[in-house]
C-alpha positions as CSV (number, residue, x, y, z in Angstrom):
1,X,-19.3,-9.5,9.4
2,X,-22.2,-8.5,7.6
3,X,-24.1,-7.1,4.1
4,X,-24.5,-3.5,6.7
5,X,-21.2,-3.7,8.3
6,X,-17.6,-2.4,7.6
7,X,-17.0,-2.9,3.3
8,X,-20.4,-4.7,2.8
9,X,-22.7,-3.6,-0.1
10,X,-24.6,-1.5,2.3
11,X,-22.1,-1.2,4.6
12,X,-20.3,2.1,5.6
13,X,-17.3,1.9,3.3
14,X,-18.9,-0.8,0.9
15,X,-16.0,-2.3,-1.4
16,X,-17.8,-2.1,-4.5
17,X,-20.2,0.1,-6.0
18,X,-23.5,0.4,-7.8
19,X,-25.0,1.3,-11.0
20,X,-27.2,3.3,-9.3
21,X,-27.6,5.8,-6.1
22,X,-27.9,4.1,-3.0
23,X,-30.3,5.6,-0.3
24,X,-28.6,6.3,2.8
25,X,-30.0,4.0,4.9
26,X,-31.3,0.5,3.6
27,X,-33.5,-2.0,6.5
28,X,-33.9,-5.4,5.1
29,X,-35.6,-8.0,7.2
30,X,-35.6,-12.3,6.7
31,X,-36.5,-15.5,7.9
32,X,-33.9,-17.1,10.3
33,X,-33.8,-20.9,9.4
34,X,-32.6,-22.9,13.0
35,X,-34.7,-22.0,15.8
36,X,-33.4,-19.6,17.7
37,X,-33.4,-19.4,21.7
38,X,-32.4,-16.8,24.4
39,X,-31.9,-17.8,27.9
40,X,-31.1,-15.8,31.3
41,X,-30.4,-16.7,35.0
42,X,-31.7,-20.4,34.3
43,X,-34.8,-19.2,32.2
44,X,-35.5,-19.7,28.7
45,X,-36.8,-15.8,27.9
46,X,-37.3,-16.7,24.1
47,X,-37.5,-19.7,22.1
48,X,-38.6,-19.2,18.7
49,X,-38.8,-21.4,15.7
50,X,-39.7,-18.3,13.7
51,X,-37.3,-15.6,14.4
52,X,-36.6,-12.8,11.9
53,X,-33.1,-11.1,11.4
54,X,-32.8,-7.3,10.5
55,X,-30.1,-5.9,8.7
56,X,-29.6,-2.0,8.9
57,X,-27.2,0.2,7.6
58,X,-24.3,0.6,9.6
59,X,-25.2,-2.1,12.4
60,X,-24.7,-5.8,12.8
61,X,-27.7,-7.7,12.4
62,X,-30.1,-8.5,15.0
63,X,-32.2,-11.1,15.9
64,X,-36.1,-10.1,16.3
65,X,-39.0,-12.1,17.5
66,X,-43.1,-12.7,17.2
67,X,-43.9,-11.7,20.3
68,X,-46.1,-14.9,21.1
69,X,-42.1,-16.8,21.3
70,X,-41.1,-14.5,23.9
71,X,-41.8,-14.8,27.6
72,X,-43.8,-11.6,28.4
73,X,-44.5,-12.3,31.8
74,X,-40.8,-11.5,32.6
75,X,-40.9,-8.1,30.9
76,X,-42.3,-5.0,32.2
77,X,-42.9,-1.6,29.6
78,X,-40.2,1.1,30.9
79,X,-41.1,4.3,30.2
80,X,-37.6,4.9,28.3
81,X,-38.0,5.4,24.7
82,X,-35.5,6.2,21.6
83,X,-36.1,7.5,18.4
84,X,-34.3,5.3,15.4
85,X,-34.5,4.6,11.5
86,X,-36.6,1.6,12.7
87,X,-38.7,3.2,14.4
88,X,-39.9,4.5,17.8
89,X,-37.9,1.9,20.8
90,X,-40.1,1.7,23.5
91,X,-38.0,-0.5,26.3
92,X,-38.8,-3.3,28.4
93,X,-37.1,-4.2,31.3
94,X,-36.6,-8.3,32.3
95,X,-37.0,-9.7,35.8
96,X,-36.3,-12.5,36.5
97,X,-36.9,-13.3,40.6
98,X,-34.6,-10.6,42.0
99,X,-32.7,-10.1,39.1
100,X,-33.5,-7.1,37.0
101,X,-31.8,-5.6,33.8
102,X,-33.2,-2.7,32.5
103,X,-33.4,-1.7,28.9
104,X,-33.3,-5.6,28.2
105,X,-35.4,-5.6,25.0
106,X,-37.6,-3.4,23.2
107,X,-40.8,-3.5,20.6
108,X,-41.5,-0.5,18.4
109,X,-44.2,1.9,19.2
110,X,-45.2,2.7,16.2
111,X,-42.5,0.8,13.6
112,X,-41.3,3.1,10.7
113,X,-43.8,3.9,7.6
114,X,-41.2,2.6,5.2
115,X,-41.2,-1.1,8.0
116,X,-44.5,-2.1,9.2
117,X,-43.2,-5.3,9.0
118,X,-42.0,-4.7,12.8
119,X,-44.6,-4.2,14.3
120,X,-45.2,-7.2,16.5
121,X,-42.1,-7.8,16.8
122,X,-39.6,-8.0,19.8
123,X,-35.9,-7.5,20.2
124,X,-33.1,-8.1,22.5
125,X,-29.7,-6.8,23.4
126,X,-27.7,-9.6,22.9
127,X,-26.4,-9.0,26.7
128,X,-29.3,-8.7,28.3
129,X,-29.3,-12.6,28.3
130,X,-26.7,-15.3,29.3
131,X,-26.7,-17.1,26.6
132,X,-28.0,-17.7,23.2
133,X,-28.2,-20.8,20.8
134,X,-28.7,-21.4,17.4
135,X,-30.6,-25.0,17.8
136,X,-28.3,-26.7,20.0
137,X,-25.1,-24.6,19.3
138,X,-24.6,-21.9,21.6
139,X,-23.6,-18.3,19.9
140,X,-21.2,-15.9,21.0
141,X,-21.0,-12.0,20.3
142,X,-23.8,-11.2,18.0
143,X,-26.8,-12.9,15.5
144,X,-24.6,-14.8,13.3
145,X,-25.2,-13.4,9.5
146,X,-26.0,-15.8,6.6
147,X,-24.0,-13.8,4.3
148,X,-20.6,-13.7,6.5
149,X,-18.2,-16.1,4.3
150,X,-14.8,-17.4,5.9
151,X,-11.6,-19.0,3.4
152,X,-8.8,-19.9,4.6
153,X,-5.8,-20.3,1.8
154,X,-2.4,-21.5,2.1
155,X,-0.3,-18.6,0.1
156,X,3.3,-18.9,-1.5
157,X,3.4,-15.0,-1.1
158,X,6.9,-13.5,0.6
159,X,5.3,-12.0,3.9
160,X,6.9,-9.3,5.6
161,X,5.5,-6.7,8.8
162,X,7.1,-3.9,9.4
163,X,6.3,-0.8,11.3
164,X,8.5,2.3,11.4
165,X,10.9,0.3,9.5
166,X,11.8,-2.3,12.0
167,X,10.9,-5.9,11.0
168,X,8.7,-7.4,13.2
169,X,8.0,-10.8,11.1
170,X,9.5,-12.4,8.0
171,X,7.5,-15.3,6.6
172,X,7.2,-17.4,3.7
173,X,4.8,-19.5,4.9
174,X,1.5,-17.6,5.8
175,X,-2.1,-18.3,5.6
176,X,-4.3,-15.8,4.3
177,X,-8.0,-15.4,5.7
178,X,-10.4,-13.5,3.6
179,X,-14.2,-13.2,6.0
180,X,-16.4,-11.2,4.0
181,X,-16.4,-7.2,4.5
182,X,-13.0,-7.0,6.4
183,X,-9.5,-6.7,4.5
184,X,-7.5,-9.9,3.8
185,X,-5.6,-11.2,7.3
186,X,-2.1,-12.7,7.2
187,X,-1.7,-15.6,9.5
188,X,2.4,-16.5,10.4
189,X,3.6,-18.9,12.1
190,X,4.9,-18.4,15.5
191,X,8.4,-19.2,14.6
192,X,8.4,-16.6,11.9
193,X,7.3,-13.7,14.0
194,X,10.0,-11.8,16.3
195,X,8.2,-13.6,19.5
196,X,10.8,-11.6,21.9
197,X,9.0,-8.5,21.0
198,X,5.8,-9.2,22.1
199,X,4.2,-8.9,25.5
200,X,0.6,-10.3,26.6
201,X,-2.1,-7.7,27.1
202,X,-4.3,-10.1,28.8
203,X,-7.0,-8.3,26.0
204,X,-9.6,-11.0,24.9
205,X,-12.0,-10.7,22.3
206,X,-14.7,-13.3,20.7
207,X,-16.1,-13.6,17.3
208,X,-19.1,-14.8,16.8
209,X,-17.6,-17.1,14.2
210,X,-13.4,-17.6,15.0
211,X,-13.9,-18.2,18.7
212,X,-11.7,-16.5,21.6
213,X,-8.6,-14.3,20.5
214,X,-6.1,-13.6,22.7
215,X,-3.7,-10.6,22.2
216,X,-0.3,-8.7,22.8
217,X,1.6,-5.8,22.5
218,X,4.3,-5.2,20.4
219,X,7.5,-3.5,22.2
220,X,9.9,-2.2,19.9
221,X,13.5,-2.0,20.1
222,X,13.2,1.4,20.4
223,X,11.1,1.0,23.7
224,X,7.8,2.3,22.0
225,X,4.8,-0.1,23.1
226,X,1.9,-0.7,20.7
227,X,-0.7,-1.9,22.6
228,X,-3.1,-5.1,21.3
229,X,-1.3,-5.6,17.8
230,X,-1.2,-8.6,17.5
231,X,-4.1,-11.6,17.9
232,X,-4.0,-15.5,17.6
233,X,-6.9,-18.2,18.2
234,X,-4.9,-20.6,20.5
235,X,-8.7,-22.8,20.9
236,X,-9.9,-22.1,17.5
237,X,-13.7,-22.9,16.4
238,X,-14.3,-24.2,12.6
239,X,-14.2,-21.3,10.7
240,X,-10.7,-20.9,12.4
241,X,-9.2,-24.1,12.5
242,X,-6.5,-23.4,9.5
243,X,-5.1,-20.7,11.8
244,X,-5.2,-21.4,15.0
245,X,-2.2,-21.1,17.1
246,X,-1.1,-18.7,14.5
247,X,-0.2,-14.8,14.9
248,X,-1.6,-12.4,12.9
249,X,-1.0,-8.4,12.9
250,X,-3.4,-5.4,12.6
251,X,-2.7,-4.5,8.7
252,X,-4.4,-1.1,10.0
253,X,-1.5,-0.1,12.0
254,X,1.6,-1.4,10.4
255,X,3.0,-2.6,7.0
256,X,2.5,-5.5,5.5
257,X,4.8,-6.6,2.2
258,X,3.9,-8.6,0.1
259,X,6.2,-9.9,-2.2
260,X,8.5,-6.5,-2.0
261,X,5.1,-4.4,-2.8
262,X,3.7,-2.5,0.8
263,X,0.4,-2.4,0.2
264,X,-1.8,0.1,1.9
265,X,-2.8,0.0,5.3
266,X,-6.6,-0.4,5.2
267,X,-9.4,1.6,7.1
268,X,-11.4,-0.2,9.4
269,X,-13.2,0.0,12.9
270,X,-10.0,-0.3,14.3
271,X,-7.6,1.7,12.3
272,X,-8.5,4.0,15.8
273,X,-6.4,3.0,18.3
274,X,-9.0,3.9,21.0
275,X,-11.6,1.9,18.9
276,X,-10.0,-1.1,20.1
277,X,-11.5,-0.8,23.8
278,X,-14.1,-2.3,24.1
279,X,-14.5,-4.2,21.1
280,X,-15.7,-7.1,23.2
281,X,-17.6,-9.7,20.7
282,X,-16.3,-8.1,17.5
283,X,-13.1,-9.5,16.7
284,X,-10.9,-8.3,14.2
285,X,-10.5,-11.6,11.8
């Protein structure tokens, strides 16, 4: 996740607190290390050894560029504009031969007084282009943040789910993945999971960090359906390795005991059952 995002220190619900007021909206900009290139319909549109990620308030961080590293023969100045905290967006559309995405990328025109430090600077949505790599590793879902930490731990703890008092998985041997600004995620195996309960939603999602998750819903015996509770990583990358093929259940929506003790349910992005749609490239942990 992020330092703006979710339970970060400057995050919506940050986890901890300060010795001092906070102002209600922090930017903070930084060198990016790897170089960093963006590439659509065949054509590299950026390649830059130099990028700059921005952190804001609220947002996931984004990748922006000197404007020399971008290719601004394939943009044209829209005349869309939006007002935001960083400044006033003007937009660029990108053509590319007969391809055309509007509102691809966007400079700002002027930056804010309190971030001059923009000013030359260009942006992109991240799905304006096909892909995107990090040197020679290709990213998925959003700018990968420097600060996002992944553990994996092995845990002795008694692991129970329920949800409306109905046992959906009894395990003694889950793994527990802390990933910085999202609550702890218990990992069961299959075995130890009422498997006849859940259905596939055919729902995907990918983190920029765990890979692909696949999902399903949970039917109770009741006949009730909760819909995408339940994620595993059946093709895992690294920072998911401990846990893949593993099942894991939104902690939002149902209980989780620990030991005897429920805990609370924590409140996230997706303690909103709606939220979920459309959550494309921000899985849940």
């Amino acid at each position: 996740m992020s330092l703006t995002a979710g339970s970060g220190p400057f995050g919506e619900r940050p986890r901890g607190r300060f010795d001092a007021d906070m102002p209600e909206r922090v930017l903070f900009i930084e060198d990016v290390w790897p170089r960093i290139r963006g590439v659509a319909s065949g054509e590299t549109v950026v390649d830059s050894p130099s990028a700059k990620l921005v952190h804001e308030t609220g947002r996931l961080p984004v990748y922006h560029f000197p404007v020399d590293e971008v290719r601004g023969d394939l943009l044209t100045a829209s005349d869309s504009r939006s007002d935001s905290p960083r400044g006033v967006q003007l937009w660029h559309d990108l053509r590319i031969r007969r391809r055309l995405v509007p509102r691809a990328a966007w400079t700002y025109k002027p930056p804010a007084e309190r971030a001059p430090w923009l000013g030359g600077l260009v942006a992109f949505r991240w799905d304006a282009l096909d892909e995107w790599f990090a040197e020679a590793e290709q990213l998925f879902g959003h700018a990968r943040d420097p600060y996002s930490r992944i553990d994996v731990c092995r845990t002795t703890r008694h692991v129970r789910v329920l949800l409306d008092g109905e046992v959906l998985a009894d395990s003694r041997r889950a793994r527990v993945l802390y990933e910085a600004a999202l609550p702890p995620r218990w990992y069961l195996p299959a075995a130890d999971v009422r498997t006849e309960l859940l259905e596939p939603s055919g729902s995907l999602t990918r983190c920029a960090y765990k890979g692909v998750a696949s999902y399903w819903h949970v039917r109770l015996p009741s006949g009730a359906v909760v819909s995408d509770l339940v994620w595993s990583y059946p093709d895992p990358q690294h920072d998911a390795v401990p846990v893949g093929d593993m099942l894991c259940f939104f902690s939002e929506k149902v209980d989780v005991e620990l030991d005897g003790v429920v805990g609370e349910r924590p409140i996230t992005q997706w303690s909103d059952t709606e939220s979920l749609r459309g959550l494309m490239g921000r899985a849940a942990g």
